[in-house]
C-alpha positions as CSV (number, residue, x, y, z in Angstrom):
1,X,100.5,74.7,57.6
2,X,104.0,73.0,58.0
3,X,105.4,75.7,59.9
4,X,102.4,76.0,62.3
5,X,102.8,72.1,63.0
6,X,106.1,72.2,63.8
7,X,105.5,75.8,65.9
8,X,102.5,73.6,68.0
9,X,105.6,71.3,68.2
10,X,107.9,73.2,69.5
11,X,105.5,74.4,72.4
12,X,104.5,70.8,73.0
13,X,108.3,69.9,73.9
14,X,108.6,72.8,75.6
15,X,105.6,72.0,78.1
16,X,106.1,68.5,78.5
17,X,109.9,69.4,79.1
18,X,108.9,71.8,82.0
19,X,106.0,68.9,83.5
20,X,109.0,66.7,83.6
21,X,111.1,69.2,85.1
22,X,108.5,70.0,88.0
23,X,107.9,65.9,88.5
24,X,111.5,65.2,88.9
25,X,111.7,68.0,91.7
26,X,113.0,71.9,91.7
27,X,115.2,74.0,93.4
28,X,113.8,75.2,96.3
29,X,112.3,79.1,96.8
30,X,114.3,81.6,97.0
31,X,114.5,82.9,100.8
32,X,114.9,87.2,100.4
33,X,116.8,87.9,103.3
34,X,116.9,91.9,102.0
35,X,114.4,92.1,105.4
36,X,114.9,92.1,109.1
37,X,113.0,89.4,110.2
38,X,112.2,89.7,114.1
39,X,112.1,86.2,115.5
40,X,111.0,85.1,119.2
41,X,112.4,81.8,120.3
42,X,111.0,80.3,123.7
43,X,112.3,77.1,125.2
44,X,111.9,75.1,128.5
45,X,115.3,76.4,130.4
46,X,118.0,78.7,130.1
47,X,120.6,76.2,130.5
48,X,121.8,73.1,129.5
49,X,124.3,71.4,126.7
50,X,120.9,70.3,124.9
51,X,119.1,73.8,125.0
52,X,122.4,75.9,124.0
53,X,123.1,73.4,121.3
54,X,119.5,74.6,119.8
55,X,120.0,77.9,120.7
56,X,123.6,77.4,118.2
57,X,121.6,75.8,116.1
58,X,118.9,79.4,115.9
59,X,121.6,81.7,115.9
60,X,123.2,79.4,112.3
61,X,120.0,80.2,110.8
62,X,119.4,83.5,111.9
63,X,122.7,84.8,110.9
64,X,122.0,83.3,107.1
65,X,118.3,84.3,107.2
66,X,119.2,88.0,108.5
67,X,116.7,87.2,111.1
68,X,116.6,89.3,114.9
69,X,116.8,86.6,116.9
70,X,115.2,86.9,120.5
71,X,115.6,84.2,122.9
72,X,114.3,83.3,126.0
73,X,114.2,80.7,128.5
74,X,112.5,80.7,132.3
75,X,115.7,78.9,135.0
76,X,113.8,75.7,135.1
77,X,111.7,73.6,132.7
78,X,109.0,73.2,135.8
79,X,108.3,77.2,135.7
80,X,105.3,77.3,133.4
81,X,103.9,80.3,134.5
82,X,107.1,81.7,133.1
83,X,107.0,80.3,129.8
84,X,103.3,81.6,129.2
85,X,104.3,84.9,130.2
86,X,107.2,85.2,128.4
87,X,105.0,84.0,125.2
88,X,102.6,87.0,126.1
89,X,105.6,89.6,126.1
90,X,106.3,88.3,122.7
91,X,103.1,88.9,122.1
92,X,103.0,92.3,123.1
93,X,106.5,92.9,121.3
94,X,104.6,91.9,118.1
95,X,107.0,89.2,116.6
96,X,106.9,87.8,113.5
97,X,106.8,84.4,114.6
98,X,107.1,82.7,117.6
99,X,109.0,79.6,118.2
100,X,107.9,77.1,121.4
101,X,109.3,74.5,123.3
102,X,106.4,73.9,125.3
103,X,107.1,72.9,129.0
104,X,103.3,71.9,128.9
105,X,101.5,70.5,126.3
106,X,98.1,71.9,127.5
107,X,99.4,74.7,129.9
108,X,100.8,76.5,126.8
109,X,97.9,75.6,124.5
110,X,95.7,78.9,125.3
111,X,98.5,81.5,124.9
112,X,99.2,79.9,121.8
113,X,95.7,80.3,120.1
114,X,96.4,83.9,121.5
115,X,99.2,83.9,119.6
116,X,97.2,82.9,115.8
117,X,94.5,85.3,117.2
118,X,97.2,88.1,116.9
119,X,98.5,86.7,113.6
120,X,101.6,85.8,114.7
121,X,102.4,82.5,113.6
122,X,104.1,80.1,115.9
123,X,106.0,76.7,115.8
124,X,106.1,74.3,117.9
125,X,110.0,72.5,118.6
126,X,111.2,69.6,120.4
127,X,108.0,69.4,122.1
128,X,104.5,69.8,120.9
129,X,101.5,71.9,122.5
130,X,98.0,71.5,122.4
131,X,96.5,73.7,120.0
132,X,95.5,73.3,116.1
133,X,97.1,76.6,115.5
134,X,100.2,75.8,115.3
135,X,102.3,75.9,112.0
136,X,104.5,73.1,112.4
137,X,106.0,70.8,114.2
138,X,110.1,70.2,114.3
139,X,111.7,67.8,116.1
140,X,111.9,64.0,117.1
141,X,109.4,61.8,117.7
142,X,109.0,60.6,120.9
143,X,107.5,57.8,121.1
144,X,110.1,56.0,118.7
145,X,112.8,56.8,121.0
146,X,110.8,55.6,123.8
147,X,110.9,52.8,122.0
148,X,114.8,52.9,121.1
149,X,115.9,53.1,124.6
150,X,113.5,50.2,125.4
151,X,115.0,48.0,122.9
152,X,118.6,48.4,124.1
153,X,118.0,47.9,127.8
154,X,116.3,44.9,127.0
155,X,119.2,43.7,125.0
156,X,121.5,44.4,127.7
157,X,119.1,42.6,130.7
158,X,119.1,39.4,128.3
159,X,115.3,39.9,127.9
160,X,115.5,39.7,131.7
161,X,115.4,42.0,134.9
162,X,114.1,45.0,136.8
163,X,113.9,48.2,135.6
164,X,113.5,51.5,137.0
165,X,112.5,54.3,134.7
166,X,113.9,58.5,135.7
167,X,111.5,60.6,133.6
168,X,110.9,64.1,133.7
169,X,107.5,66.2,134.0
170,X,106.7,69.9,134.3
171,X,106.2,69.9,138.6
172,X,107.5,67.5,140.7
173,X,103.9,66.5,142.2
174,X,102.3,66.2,139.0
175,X,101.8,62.8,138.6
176,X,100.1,62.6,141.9
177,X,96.7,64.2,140.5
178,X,95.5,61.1,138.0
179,X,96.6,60.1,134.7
180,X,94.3,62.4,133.0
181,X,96.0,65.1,134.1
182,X,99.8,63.5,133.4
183,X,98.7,64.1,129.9
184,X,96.7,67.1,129.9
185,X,99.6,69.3,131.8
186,X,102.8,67.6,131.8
187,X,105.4,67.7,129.2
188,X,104.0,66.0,125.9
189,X,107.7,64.9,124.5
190,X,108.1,62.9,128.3
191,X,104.4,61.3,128.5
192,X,105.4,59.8,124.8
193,X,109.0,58.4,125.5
194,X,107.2,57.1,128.4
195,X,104.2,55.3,126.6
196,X,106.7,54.3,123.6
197,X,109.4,52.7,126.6
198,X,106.7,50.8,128.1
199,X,105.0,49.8,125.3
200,X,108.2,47.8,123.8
201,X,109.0,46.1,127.4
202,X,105.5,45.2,127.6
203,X,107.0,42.2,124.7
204,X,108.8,40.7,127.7
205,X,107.3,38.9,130.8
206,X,110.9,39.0,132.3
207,X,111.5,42.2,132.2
208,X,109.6,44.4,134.6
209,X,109.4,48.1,135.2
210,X,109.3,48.3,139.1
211,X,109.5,52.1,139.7
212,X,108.8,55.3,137.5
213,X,109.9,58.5,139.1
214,X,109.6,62.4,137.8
215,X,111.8,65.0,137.9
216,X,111.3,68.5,137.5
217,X,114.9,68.5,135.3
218,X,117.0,69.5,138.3
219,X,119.8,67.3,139.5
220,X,119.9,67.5,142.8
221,X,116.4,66.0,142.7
222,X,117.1,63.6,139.5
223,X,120.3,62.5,142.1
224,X,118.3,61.8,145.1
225,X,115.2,60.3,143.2
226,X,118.0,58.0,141.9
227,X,119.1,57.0,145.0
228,X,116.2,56.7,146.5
229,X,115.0,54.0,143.5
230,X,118.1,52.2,144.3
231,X,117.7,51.7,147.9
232,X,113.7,50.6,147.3
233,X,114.8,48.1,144.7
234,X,117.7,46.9,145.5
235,X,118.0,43.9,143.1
236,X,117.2,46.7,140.1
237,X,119.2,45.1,137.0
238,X,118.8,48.7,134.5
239,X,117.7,52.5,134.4
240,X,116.1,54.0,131.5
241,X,116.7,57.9,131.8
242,X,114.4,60.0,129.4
243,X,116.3,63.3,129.4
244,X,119.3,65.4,129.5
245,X,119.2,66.3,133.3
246,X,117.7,62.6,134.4
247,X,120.3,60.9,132.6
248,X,123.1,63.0,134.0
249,X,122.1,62.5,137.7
250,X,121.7,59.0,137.7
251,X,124.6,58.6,136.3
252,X,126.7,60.3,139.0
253,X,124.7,58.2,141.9
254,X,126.0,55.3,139.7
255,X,129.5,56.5,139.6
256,X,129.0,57.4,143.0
257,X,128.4,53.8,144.3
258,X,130.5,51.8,141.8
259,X,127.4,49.9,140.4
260,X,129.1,48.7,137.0
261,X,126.3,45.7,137.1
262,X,123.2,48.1,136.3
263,X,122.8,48.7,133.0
264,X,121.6,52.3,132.0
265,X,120.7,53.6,128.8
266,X,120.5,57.4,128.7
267,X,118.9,60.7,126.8
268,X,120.9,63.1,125.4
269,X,124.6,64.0,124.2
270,X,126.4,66.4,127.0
271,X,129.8,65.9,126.9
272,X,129.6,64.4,130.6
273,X,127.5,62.0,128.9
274,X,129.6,60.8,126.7
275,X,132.5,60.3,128.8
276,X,130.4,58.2,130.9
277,X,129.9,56.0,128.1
278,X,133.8,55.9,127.7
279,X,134.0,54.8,130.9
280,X,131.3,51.7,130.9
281,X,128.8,53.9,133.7
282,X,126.5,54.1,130.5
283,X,125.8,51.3,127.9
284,X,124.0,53.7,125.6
285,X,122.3,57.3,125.1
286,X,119.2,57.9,122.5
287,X,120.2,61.2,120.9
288,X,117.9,64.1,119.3
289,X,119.5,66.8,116.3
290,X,119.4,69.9,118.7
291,X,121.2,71.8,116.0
292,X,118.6,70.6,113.7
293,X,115.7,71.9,115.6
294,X,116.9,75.0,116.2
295,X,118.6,75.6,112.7
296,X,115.1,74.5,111.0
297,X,112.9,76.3,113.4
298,X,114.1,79.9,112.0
299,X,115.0,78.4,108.4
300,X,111.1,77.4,108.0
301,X,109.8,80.7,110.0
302,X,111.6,82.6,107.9
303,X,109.6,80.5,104.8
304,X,106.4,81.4,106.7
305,X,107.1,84.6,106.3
306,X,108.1,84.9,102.5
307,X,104.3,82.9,101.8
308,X,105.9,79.4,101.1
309,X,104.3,76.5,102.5
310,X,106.0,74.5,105.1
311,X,104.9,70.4,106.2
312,X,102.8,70.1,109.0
313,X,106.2,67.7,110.9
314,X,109.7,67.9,110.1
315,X,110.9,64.8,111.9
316,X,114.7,65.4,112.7
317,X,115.2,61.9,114.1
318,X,116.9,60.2,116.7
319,X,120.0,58.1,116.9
320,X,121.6,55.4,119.8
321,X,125.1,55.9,120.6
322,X,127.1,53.7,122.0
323,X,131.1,52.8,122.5
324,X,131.1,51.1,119.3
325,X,129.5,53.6,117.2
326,X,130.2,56.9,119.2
327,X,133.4,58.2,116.7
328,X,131.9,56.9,113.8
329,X,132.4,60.0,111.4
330,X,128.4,60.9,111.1
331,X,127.8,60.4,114.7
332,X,130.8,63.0,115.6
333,X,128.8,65.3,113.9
334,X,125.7,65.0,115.9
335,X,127.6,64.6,119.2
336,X,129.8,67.9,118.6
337,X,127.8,70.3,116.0
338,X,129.8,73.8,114.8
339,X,128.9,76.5,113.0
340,X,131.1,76.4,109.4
């Protein structure tokens, strides 16, 4: 009787021990990379220190995860048409998964549920789409750096001053058609750094937002919608540039005219970029984790694919650099990612 107490023991330790184990956390699955996985990855353009930075970022993982990486990109972030054909090729190419940048958060919404129909599972990065069948979301949240940018600027005015705002959409007349379609078709990731930007200002009844212009991420148009701003407003005290190619071309119409006394706060990490913020152009840039998105796109497509259950939203933050912080040890990692 002894011995079969002190066997029920035993077994009592040894479950509680392995309850305790599982509460304080495990090592995480095993990925089997004995298979060839084939992986689609489809983002707004084929160009770009933001979009090859997650393209490094794929390749990373795809290299660790023996993964086929495929990836493809239409010239322009405006050519929608593109993007859903493209998705359809990969379609038709039967991938395994399919990773999105959606130019359009309802234009890419149908040939997504296409997509589930055909059991190919896809995920959504850097900007969400418009459909329920999508596996998970990676990347920043948009609104929150809406809101980051915001807060700077304002800082920089004094809590006073007008502001002009460069934003980006997927066709350069799409805003002209009515609010409800700004959301419906344009660029989900814009309409929220948008909302979040005005949101924050709207705290300040001596700061005002006197002109909002689009861009279809091309800088000969982000350059002359900049100049064209300046000239209509011409007592503007800051810019607020919500992306890579926005933030790059009113910068140069700034360095163009010398105008040191408007404050801009930028989107972004190009190089160029950051040399403006050397050279006092730009105050500040709100950056995303490119290398991030693209590294934990095919890390958690490949997870899909071995059965193991991935979270709805992998929020891979942003950060605001500035001259102060800008060789800060952490930050140079962001601002100039490698592959070890």
């Amino acid at each position: 009787m002894k011995r079969i107490r002190i066997g029920l023991t035993l077994l009592l330790v040894i479950f509680m021990g392995a309850v305790l184990s599982s509460c304080l956390g495990s090592s995480p699955p095993h990925l089997d990379v004995g298979k060839t996985r084939s992986i689609h990855m489809i983002v707004k353009m084929n160009r770009g220190d933001y979009w090859n930075t997650v393209k490094m970022g794929a390749e990373a993982a795809a290299r660790e995860f023996n993964v086929k990486l495929t990836f493809k990109a239409p010239d322009t972030e405006s050519d929608v048409k593109r993007q859903i054909a493209m998705v359809e090729d990969s379609i038709k190419e039967r991938a395994d998964v399919i990773i999105l940048a959606a130019s359009s958060y309802m234009g890419l919404a149908q040939v997504v549920d296409k997509a589930a129909f055909n059991r190919i599972p896809v995920i959504s990065v850097d900007a969400e789409v418009g459909s329920a069948r999508v596996t998970t979301y990676i990347g920043s949240n948009g609104y929150k750096a809406g809101q980051k940018s915001a807060e700077r600027l304002v800082q920089l005015l004094n809590g006073s001053g007008e502001i002009g705002i460069l934003n980006f959409t997927n066709t350069s007349d799409q805003r002209e058609s009515g609010p409800e379609s700004d959301f419906d078709y344009g660029a989900r990731d814009a309409d929220e750094r948008e909302r979040g930007f005005l949101n924050y200002v709207a705290r300040y009844p001596s700061v005002h937002v006197v002109d909002i212009s689009y861009t279809p991420s091309v800088m000969g148009e982000a350059k002359e919608l900049t100049r064209q701003m300046l000239n209509k407003h011409p007592n503007l005290s800051g810019i607020a540039a919500l992306n890579e190619t926005a933030s790059q071309g009113a910068a140069a119409v700034l360095q163009e005219r010398g105008l040191r006394r408007i404050k801009m706060v930028a989107f972004d990490s190009s190089p160029a970029m950051m040399e403006q913020i050397q050279e006092g152009i730009v105050q500040a840039a709100v950056i995303q984790n490119p290398f991030s998105n693209g590294y934990l796109a095919v890390k958690n497509a490949v997870e899909i694919l071995q059965g193991i259950q991935v979270p709805e939203r992998v929020d891979t933050g942003t950060k605001l650099i500035d001259l102060d912080n800008m060789l800060w040890p952490e930050n140079q990692k962001l601002l100039f990612p490698f592959v070890r």
